[in-house]
C-alpha positions in Angstrom: -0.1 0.5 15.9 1.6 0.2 12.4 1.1 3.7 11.1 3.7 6.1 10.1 3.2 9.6 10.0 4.6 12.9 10.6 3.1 16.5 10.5 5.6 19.0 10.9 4.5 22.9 11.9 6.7 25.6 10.9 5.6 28.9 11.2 4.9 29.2 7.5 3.8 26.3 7.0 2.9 22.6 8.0 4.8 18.9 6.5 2.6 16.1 5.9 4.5 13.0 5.8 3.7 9.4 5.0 7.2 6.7 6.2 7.8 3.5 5.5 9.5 3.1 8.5 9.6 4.1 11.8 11.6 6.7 13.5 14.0 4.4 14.6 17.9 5.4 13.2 17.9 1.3 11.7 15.2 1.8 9.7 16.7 4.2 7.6 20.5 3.2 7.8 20.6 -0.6 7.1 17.6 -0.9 5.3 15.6 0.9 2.2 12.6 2.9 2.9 10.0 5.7 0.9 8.9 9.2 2.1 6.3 10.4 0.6 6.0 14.7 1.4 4.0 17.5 0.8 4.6 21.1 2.5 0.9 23.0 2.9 1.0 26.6 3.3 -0.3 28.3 6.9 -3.4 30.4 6.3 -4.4 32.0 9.7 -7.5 34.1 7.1 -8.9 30.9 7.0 -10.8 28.1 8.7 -10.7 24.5 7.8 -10.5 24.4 4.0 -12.2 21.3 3.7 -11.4 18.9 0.8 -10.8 15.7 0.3 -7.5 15.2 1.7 -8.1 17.5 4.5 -11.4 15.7 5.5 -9.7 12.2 5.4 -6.5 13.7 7.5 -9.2 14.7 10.3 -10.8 11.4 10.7 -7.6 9.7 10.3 -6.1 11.7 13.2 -9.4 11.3 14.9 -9.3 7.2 14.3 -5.6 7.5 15.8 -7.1 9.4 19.2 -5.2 12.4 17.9 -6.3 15.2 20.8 -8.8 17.8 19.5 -6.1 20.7 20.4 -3.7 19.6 18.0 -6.1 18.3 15.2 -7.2 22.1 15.4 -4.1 23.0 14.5 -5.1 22.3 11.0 -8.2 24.9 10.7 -5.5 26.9 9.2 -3.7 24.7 7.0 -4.7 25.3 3.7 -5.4 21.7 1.8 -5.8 23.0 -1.6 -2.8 21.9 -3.5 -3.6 18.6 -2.3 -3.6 15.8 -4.5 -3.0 12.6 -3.1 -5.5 10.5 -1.7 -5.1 9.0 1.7 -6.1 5.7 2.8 -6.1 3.8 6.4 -6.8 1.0 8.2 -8.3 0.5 11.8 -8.7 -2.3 13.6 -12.2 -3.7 13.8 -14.2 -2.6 17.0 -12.8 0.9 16.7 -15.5 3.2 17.5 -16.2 4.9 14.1 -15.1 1.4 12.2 -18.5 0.1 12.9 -20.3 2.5 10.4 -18.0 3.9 8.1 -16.5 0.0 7.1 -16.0 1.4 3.6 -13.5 4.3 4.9 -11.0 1.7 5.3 -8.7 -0.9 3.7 -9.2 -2.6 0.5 -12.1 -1.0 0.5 -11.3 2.6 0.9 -8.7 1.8 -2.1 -11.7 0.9 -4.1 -13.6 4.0 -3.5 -9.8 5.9 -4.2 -9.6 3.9 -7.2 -13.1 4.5 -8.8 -12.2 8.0 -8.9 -9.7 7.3 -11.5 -10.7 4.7 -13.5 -12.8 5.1 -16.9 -14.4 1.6 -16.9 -18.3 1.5 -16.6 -19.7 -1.1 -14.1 -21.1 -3.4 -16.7 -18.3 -3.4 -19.0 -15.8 -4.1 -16.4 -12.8 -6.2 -17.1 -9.7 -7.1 -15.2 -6.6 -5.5 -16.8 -4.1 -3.9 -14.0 -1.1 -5.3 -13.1 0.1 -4.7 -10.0 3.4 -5.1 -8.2 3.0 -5.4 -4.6 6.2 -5.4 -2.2 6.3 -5.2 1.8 8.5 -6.5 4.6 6.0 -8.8 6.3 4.3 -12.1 4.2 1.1 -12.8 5.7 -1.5 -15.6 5.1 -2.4 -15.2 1.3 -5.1 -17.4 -0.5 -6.1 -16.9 -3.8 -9.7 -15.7 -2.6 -8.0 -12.8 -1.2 -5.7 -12.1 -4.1 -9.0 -11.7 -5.9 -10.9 -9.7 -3.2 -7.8 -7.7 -3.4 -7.7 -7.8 -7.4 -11.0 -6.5 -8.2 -10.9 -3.5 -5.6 -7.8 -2.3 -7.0 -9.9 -1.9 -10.3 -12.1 0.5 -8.2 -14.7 -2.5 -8.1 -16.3 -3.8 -4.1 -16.5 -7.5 -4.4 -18.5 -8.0 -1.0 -21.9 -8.5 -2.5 -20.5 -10.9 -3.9 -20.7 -14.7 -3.2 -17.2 -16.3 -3.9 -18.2 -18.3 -6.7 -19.3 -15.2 -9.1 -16.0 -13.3 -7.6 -14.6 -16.1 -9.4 -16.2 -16.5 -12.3 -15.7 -12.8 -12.9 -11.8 -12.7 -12.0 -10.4 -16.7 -13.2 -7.5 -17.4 -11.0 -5.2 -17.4 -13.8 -6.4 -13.3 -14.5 -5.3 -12.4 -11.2 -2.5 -10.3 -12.0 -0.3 -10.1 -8.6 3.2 -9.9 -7.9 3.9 -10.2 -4.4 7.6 -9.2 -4.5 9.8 -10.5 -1.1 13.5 -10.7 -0.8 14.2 -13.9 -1.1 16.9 -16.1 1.9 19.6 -15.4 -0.6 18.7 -11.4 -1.0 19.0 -11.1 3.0 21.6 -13.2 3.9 24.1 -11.7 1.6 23.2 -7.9 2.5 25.8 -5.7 3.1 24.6 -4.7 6.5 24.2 -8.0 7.9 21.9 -9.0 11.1 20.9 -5.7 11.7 19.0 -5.5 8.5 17.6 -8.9 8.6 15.5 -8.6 11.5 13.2 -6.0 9.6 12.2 -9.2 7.2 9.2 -10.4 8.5 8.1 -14.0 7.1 7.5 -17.5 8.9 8.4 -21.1 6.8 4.3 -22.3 7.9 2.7 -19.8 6.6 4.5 -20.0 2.9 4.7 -23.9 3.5 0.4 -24.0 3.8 -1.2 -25.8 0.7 -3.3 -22.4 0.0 -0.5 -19.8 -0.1 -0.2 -18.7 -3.7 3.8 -19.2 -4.6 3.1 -18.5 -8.0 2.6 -15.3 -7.0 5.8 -14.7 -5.7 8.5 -12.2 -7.4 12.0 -11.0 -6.6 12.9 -7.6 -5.4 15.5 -5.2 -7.2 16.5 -2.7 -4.9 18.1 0.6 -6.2 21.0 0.3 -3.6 22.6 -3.5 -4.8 22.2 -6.1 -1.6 20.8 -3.7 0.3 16.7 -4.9 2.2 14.2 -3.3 0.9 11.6 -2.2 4.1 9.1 0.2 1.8 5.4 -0.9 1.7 4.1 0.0 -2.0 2.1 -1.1 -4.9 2.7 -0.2 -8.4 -0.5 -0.4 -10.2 -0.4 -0.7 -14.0 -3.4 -0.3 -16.0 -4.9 0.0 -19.5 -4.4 -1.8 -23.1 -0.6 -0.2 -23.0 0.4 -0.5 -18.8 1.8 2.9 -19.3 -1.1 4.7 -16.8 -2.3 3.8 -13.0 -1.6 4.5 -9.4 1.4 3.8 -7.4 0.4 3.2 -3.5 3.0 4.0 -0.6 2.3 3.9 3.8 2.7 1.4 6.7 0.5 -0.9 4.8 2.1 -4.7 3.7 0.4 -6.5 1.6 -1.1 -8.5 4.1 -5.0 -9.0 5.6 -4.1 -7.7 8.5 -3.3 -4.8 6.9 -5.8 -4.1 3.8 -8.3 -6.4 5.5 -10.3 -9.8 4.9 -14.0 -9.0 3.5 -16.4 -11.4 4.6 -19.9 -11.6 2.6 -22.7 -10.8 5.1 -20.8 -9.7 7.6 -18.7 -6.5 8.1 -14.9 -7.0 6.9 -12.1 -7.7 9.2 -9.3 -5.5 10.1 -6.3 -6.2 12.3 -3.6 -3.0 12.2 -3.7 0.7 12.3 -2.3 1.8 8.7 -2.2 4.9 7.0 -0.4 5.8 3.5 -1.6 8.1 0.2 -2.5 6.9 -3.8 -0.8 8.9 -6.1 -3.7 9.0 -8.9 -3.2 9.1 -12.9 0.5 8.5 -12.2 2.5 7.7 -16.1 4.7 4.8 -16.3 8.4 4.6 -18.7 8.7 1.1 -19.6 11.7 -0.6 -21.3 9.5 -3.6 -22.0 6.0 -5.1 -20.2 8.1 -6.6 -17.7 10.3 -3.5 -16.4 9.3 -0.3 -15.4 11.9 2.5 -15.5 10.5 5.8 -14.6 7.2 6.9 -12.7 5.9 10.6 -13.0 2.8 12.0 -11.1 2.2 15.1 -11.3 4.9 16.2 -13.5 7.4 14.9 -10.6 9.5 11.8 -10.5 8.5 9.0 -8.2 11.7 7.8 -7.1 11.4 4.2 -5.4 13.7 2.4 -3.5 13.5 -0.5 -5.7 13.0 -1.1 -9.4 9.8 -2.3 -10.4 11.3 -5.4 -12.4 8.6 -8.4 -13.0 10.9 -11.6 -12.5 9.3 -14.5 -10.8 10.8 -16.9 -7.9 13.1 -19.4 -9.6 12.7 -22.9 -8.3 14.8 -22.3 -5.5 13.9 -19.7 -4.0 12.1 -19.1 -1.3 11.3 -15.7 1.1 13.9 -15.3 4.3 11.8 -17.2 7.3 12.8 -14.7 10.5 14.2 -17.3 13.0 12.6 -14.7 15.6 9.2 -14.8 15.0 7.5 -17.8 16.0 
């Protein structure tokens, strides 16, 4: 169980909220995290304002074995303000997986994603960039970068065989930063051990002849040598990057969290993730490679790390947790 979530009842209201981290006093001393809230009014007139959001907060909390008694709690919630889009991950044999394998993962991001993009089907072309960070590296190919890649534009790649995935998406148009604090980032924090163990990468796994260490960026926290623990994605999109979607939840940027898809068969999933897509979000840049404010919704999007595209210099390498094996 990876997912983070609060909801909060007031008597006037009820507090959605989607963590980075869990509720454990660490997690948001030593190291960097993201909150992402929204307060929804209490409405006892009315029953179930069914939306979107509110549909997709139901079967999440269904998914999550949520009792009935407290998701009825939110018959009177009303959902209408809503504007973020939540998406979640369950692990595959969950009861409602088996039929609804679109609701989830990389795949539910598609269907998020479509909603915002103005690209027909058959004049489709790659052109987001997206800057993905987490605290956990997990077994990356370039097959999944793609699968990954082509979903973010809104686009399923499953009917797909791999060879016109990749005629469609060339490796070298696969535009990915995987952003990971590097063994120089962690060991120099100011907090020391305790933040370290929240870095979760092992030496194999980067070491394997597949894993894509082109990929790989530094991260720029907002707090200087301080770990960065938020799981986002900064989507940038269009002719001028200055448009897109900015992701934030439990999920890393790993398969076992967005999931592997497998072409005639159903896709795999590992973890239990939830987080929300901020949609039509407007990007500041100082130049392609630096973002320096995001706005959604006429608010600030205030990360706990700046959004800076610099690559892994030749010696760098990700900080391998001596406690994972």
């Amino acid at each position: 169980m990876h997912t983070k979530l609060m909801l909060l009842v007031y008597p006037r209201h009820v507090r959605f909220a989607i963590l980075t981290g869990n509720l454990v006093e660490e997690e948001w001393t030593v190291v960097q995290n993201s909150v992402f809230i929204q307060d929804f009014p209490l409405d006892y007139t009315c029953v179930f304002s069914a939306n979107e959001f509110s549909t997709s907060l139901a079967l999440s909390l269904h998914d999550l074995s949520v009792p009935y008694s407290v998701v009825a709690r939110l018959n009177h919630v009303d959902f209408t303000r809503a504007r973020a889009r939540i998406v979640t991950t369950v692990p595959t044999g969950g009861k409602r997986v088996h039929m609804n394998m679109e609701s989830y993962g990389m795949l539910r991001l598609a269907r998020v994603v479509d909603q915002f993009s103005t690209q027909k089907a058959e004049e489709w072309e790659p052109d987001a960039r997206l800057y993905c960070i987490g605290s956990s590296l997990g077994k990356l190919d370039t097959n999944w970068l793609r699968d990954f890649y082509m979903c973010a534009h809104g686009w399923d790649p499953q009917p797909l065989a791999l060879n016109a995935r990749a005629s469609i998406v060339p490796e070298n148009m696969i535009d990915i930063a995987v952003a990971f604090p590097t063994h120089s980032d962690v060991a120099t924090n100011v907090y020391g051990k305790p933040a370290m163990q929240y870095v979760m990468a092992k030496q194999n796994v980067y070491e394997n002849p597949k894993f894509p260490k082109s990929c790989m960026f530094r991260v720029q926290p907002r707090v200087n040598r301080t770990v960065v623990h938020a799981k986002a994605i900064v989507a940038r999109t269009g002719e001028r990057q200055n448009r897109g979607w900015v992701y934030l939840g439990s999920h890393n940027f790993t398969p076992a969290a967005w999931g592997r898809l497998q072409r005639g068969e159903s896709p795999y999933y590992n973890n239990y993730e939830m987080g929300v897509v901020l949609l039509d979000v407007k990007y500041e840049c100082r130049s392609q490679d630096c973002v320096s404010k995001i706005v959604w919704e006429n608010t600030n999007v205030v990360l706990p790390f700046s959004p800076v595209w610099v690559p892994y210099g030749r010696s760098d390498a990700p900080y391998f947790n001596p406690d994972i094996q």
